[in-house]
Short mmCIF file of the C-alpha atoms (twelve columns), coordinates in Angstrom:
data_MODEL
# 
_entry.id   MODEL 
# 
loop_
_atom_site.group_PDB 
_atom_site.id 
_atom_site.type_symbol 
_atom_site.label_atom_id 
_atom_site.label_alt_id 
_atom_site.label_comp_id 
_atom_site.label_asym_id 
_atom_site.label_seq_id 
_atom_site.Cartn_x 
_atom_site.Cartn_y 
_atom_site.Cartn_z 
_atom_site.pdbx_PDB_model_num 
ATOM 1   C CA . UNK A 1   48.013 179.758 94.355  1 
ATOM 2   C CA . UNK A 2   47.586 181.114 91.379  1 
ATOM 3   C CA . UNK A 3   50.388 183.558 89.867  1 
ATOM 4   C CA . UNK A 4   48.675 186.805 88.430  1 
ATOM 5   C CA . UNK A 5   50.210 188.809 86.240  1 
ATOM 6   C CA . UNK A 6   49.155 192.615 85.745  1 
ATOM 7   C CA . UNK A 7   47.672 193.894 82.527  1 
ATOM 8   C CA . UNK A 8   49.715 194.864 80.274  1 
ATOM 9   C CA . UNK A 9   49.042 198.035 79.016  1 
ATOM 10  C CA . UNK A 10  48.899 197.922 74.805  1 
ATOM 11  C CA . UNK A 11  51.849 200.155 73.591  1 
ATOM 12  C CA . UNK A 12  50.094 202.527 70.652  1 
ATOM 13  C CA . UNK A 13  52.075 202.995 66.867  1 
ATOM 14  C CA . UNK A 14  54.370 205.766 66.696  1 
ATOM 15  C CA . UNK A 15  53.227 208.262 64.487  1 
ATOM 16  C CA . UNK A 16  55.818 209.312 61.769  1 
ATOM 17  C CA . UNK A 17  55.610 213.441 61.633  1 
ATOM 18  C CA . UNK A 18  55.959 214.609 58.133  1 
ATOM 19  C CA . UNK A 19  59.151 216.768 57.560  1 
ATOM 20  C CA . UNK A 20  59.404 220.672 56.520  1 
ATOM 21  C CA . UNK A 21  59.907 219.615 53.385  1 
ATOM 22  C CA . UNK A 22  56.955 216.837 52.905  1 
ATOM 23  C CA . UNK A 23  54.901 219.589 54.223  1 
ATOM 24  C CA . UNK A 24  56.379 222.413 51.820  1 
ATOM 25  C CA . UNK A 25  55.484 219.882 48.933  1 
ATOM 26  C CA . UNK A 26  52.077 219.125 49.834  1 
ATOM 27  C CA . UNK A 27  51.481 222.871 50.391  1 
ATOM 28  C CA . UNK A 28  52.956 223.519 46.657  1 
ATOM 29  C CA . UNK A 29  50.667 220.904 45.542  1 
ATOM 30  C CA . UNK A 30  47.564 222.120 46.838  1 
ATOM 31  C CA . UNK A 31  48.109 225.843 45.363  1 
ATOM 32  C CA . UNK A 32  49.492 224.234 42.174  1 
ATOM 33  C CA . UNK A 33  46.039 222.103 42.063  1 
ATOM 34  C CA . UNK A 34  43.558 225.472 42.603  1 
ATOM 35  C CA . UNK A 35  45.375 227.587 40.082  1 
ATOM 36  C CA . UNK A 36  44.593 224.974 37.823  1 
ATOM 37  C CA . UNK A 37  41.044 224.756 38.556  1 
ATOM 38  C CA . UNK A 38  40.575 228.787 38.117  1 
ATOM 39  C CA . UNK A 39  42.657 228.974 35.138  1 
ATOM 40  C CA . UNK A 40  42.672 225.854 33.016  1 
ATOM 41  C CA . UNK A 41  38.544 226.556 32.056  1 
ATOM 42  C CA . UNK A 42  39.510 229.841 31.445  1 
ATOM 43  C CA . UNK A 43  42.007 229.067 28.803  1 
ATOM 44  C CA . UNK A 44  40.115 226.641 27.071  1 
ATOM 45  C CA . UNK A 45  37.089 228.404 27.408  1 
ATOM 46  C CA . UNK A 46  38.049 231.236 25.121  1 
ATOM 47  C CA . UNK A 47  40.980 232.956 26.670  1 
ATOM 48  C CA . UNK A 48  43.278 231.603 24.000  1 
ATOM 49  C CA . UNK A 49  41.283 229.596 21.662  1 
ATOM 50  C CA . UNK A 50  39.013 231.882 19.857  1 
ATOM 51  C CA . UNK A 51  37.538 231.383 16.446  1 
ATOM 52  C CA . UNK A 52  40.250 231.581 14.018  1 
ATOM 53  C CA . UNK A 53  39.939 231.897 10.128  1 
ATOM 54  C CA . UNK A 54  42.773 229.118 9.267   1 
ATOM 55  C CA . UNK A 55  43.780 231.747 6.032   1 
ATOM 56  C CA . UNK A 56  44.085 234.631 8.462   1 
ATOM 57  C CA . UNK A 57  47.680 235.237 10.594  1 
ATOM 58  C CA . UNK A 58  45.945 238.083 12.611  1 
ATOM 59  C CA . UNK A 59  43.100 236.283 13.272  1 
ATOM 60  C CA . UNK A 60  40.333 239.090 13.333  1 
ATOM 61  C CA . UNK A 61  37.509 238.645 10.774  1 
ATOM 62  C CA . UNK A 62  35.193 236.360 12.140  1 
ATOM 63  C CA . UNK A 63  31.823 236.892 13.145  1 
ATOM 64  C CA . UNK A 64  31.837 234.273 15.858  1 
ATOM 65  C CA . UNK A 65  34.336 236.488 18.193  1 
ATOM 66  C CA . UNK A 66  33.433 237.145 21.816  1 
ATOM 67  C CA . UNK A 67  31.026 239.708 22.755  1 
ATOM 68  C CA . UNK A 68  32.537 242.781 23.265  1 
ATOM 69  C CA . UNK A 69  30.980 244.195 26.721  1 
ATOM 70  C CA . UNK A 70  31.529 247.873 25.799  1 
ATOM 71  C CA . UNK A 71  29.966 248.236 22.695  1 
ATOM 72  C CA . UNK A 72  26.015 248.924 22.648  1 
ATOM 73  C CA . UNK A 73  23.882 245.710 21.802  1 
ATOM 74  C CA . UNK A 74  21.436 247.956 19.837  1 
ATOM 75  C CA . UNK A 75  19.810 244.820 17.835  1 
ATOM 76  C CA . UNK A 76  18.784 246.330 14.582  1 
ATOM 77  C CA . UNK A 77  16.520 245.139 11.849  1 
ATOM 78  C CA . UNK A 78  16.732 241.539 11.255  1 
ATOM 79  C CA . UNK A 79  15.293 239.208 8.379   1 
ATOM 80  C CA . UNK A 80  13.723 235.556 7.859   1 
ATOM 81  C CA . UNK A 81  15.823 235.667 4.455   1 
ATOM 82  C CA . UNK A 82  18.062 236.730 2.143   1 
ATOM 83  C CA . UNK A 83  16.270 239.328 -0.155  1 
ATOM 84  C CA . UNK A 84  15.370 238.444 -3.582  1 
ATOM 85  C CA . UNK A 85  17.749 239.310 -6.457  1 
ATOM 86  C CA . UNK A 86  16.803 243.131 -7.179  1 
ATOM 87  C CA . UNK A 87  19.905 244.750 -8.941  1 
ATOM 88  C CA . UNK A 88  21.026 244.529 -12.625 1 
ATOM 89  C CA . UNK A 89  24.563 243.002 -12.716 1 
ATOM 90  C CA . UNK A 90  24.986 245.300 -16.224 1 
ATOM 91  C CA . UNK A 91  24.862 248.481 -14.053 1 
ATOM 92  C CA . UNK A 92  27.735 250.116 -11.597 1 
ATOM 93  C CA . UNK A 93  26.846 250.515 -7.949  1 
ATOM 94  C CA . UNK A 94  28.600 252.970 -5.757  1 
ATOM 95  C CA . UNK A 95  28.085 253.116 -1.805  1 
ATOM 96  C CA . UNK A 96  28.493 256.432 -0.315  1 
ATOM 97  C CA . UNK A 97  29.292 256.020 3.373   1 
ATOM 98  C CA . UNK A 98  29.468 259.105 5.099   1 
ATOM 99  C CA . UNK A 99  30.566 258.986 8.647   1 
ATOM 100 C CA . UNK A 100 29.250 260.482 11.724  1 
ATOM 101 C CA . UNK A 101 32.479 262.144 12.950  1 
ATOM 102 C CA . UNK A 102 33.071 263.574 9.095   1 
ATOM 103 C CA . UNK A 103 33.741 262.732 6.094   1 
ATOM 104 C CA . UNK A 104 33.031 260.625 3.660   1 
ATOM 105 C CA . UNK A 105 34.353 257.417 1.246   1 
ATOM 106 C CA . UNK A 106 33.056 255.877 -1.517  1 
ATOM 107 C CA . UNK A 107 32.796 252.223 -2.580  1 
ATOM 108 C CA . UNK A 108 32.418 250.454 -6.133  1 
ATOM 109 C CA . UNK A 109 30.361 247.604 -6.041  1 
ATOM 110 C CA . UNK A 110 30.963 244.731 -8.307  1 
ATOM 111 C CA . UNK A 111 27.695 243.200 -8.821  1 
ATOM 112 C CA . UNK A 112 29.286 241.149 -11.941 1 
ATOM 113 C CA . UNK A 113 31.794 239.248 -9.647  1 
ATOM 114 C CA . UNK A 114 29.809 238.925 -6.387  1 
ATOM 115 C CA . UNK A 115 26.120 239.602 -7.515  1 
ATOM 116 C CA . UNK A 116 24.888 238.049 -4.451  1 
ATOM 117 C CA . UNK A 117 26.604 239.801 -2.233  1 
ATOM 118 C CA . UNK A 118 26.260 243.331 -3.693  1 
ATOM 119 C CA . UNK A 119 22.754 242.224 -3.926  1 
ATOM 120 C CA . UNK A 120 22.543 242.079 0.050   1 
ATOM 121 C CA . UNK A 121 24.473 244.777 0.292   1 
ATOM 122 C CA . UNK A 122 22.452 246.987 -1.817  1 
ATOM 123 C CA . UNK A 123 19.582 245.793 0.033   1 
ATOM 124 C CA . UNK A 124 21.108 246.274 3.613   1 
ATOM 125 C CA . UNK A 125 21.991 249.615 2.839   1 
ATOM 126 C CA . UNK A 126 18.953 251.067 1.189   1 
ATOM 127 C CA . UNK A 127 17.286 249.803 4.027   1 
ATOM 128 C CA . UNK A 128 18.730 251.580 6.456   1 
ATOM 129 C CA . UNK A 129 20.368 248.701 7.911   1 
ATOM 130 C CA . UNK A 130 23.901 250.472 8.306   1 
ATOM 131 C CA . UNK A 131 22.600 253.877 9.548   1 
ATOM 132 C CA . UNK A 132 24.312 254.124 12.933  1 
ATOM 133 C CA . UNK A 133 26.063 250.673 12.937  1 
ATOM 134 C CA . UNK A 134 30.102 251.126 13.654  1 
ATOM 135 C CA . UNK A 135 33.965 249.820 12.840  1 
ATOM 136 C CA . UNK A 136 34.138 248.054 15.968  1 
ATOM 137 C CA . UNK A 137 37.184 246.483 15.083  1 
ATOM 138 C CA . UNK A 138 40.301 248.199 13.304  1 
ATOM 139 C CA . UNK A 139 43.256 246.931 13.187  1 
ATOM 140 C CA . UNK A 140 46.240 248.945 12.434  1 
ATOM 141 C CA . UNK A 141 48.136 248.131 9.332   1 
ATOM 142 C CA . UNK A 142 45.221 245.578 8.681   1 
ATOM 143 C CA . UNK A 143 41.353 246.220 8.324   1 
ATOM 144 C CA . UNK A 144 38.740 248.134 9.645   1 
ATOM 145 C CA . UNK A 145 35.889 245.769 10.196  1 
ATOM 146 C CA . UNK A 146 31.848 247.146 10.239  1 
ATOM 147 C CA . UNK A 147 28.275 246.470 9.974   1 
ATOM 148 C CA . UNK A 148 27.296 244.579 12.718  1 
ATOM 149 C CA . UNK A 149 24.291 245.852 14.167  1 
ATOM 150 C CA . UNK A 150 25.085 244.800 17.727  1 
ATOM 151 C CA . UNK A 151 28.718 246.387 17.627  1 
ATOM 152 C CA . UNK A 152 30.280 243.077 19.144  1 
ATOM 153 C CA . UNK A 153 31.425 241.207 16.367  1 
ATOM 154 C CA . UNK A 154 28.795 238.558 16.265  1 
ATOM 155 C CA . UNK A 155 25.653 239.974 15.059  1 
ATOM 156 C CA . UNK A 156 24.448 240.485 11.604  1 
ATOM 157 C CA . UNK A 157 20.656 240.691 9.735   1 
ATOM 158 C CA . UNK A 158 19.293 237.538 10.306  1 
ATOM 159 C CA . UNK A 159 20.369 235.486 7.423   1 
ATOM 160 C CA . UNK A 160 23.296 233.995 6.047   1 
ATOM 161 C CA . UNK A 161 24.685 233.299 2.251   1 
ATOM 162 C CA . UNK A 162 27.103 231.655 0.051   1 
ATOM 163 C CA . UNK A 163 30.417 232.638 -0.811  1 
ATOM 164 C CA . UNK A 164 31.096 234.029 -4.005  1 
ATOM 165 C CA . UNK A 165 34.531 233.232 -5.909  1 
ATOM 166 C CA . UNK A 166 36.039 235.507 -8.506  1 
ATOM 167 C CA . UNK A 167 39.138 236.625 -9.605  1 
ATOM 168 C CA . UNK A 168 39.282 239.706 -7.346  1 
ATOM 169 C CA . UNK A 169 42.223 239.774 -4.838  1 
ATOM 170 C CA . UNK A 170 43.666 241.194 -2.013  1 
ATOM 171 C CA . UNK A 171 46.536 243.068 -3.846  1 
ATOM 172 C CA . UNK A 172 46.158 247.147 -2.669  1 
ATOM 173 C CA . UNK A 173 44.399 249.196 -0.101  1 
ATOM 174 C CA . UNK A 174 40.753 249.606 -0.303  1 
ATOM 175 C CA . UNK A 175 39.875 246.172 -1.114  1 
ATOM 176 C CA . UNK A 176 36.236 245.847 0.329   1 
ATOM 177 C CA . UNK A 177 35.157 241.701 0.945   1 
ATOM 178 C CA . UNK A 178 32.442 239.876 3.909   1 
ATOM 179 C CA . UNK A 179 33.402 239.131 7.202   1 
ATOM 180 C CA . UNK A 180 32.238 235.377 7.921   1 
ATOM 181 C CA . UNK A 181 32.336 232.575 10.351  1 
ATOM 182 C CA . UNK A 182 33.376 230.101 7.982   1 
ATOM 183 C CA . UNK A 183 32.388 229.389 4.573   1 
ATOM 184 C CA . UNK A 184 28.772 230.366 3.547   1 
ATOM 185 C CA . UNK A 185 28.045 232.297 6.516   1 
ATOM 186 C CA . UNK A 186 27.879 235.448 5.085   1 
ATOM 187 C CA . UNK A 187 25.812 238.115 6.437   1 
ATOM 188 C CA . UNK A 188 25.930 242.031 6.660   1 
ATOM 189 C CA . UNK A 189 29.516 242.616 8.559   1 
ATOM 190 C CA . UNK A 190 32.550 243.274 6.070   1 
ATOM 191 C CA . UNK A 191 35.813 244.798 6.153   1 
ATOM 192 C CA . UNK A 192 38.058 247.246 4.295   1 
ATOM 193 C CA . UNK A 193 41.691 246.389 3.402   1 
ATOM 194 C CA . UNK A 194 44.146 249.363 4.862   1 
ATOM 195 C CA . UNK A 195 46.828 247.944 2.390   1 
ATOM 196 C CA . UNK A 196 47.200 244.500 0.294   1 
ATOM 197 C CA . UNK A 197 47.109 241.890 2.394   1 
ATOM 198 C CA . UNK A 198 47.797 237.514 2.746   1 
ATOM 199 C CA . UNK A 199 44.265 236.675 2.953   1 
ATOM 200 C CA . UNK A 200 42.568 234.007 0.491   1 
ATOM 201 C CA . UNK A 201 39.986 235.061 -2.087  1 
ATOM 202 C CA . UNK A 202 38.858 231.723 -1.457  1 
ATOM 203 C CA . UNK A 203 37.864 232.700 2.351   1 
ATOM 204 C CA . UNK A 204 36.084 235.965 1.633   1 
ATOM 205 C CA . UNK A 205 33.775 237.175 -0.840  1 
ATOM 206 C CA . UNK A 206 35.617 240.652 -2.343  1 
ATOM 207 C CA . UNK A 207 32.845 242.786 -3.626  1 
ATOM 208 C CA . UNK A 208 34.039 246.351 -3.553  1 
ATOM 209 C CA . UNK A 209 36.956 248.589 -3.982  1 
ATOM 210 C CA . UNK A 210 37.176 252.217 -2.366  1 
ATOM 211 C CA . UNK A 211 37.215 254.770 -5.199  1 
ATOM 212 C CA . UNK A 212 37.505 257.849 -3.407  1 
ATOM 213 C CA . UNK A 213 38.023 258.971 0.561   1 
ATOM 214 C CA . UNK A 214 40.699 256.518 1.237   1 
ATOM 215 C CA . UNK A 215 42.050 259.009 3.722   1 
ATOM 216 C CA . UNK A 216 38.793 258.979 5.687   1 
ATOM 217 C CA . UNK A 217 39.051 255.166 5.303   1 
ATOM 218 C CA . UNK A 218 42.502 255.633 6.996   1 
ATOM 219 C CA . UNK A 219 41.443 257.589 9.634   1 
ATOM 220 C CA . UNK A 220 39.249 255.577 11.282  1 
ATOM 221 C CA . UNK A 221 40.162 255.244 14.966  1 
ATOM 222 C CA . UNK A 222 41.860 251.874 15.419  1 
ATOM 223 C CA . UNK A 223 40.048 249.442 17.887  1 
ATOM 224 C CA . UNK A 224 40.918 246.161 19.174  1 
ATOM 225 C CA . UNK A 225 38.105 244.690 20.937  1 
ATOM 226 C CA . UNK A 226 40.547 241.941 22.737  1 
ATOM 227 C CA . UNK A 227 42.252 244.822 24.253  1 
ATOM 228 C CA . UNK A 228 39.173 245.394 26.472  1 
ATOM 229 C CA . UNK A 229 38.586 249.184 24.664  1 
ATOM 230 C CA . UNK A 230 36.471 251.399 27.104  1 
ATOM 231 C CA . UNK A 231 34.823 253.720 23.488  1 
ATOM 232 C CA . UNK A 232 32.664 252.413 20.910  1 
ATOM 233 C CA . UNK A 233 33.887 252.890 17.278  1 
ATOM 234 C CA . UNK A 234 33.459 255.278 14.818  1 
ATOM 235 C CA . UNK A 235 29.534 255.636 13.632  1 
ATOM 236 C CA . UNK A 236 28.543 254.918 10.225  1 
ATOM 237 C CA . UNK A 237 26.296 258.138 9.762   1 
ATOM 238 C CA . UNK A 238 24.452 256.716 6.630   1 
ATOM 239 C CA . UNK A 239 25.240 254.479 3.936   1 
ATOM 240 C CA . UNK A 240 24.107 255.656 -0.038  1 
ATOM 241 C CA . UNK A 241 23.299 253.598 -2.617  1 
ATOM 242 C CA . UNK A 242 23.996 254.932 -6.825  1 
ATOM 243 C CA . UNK A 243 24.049 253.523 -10.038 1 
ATOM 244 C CA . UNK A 244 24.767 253.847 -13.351 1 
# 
């Protein structure tokens, strides 16, 4: 006779049930993990590393700078070159800009230090290039920032030029000197100095100096474009070219 035994049924592995507080970690974890993966690309996209000019603590004069939403893109003339040398660097040139809410400044040119530049300048401005174009960023205590065409900070006329060192500086209010990108990217957007400032003459061209209407100058409603501003800035009415 043969002695059967009965199947023995196969026992299966516990299974170990995670804690509270294996399960509180993991949870953690997986937030921690999609807050990084909405915010990291934002921060390195932009959010915090925006084009800086290395000479500049308040770093708000380059023409690279993010779009700015709420100002209009209206385009404006644009060029296949820089225009051909026109003025007389033995003459003065004064720019009359007269703005659209009132008033009006007016700017020396210094074709003998920055005769390229005051040559564009010149050029822009007789062409109508400025009529209409705005400050769209002013910075209190610092600069008030025009001539981009777009009103975002990264526009200009079509063309680019050199830099032009002299022995200008930026030692008293009214100092007038290009907006760039970096060196040799000059184009139509420039800036006017509220008082003397730390930037390097070696950074920006300086071709002008405010002669009269530094009040209007001062006036100019201040606008930060990374604040997210809901107005556009203040309209350049017309810009007038003079010489003696």
């Amino acid at each position: 006779m043969s002695n059967k035994r009965p199947p023995v049924k196969s026992k299966k592995p516990a299974v170990k049930r995670l804690s509270t507080l294996q399960q509180i970690a993991i949870a953690v974890l997986i937030v921690v993990v999609v807050v990084m993966i909405w915010v990291l690309p934002g921060i390195l996209g932009g959010g915090l590393l925006t084009a800086v000019p290395t000479a500049v603590p308040t770093s708000e004069l380059s023409q690279s700078a993010a779009p700015d939403a709420n100002q209009p893109a209206s385009g404006g003339k644009q060029y296949s070159a820089e225009p051909p040398m026109t003025i007389d660097v033995t003459k003065q040139y004064f720019a009359t800009f007269k703005m659209a809410k009132g008033g009006e400044f007016v700017v020396q040119l210094f074709p003998d230090k920055a005769p390229i530049t005051v040559n564009s300048f010149v050029f822009l401005a007789k062409d109508g290039f400025y009529n209409g174009t705005t400050f769209h960023r002013v910075l209190e205590g610092f600069m008030a920032q025009g001539g981009d065409p777009t009103g975002t900070g990264g526009g200009g006329p079509g063309y680019e030029f050199v830099n032009e060192k002299n022995d200008l500086a930026f030692d008293k209010p009214g100092v007038v000197a290009m907006a760039n990108a970096g060196p040799n990217t000059n184009g139509s957007q420039f800036f006017i100095m509220f008082d003397a400032g730390s930037l390097s003459e070696n950074d920006y061209t300086i071709f002008g100096q405010v002669t009269s209407g530094m009040e209007v100058v001062n006036a100019i409603t201040r606008r930060d474009p990374n604040t997210g501003p809901t107005f556009s800035g203040d309209v350049i009415e017309s810009v007038t070219i003079s010489e003696k």
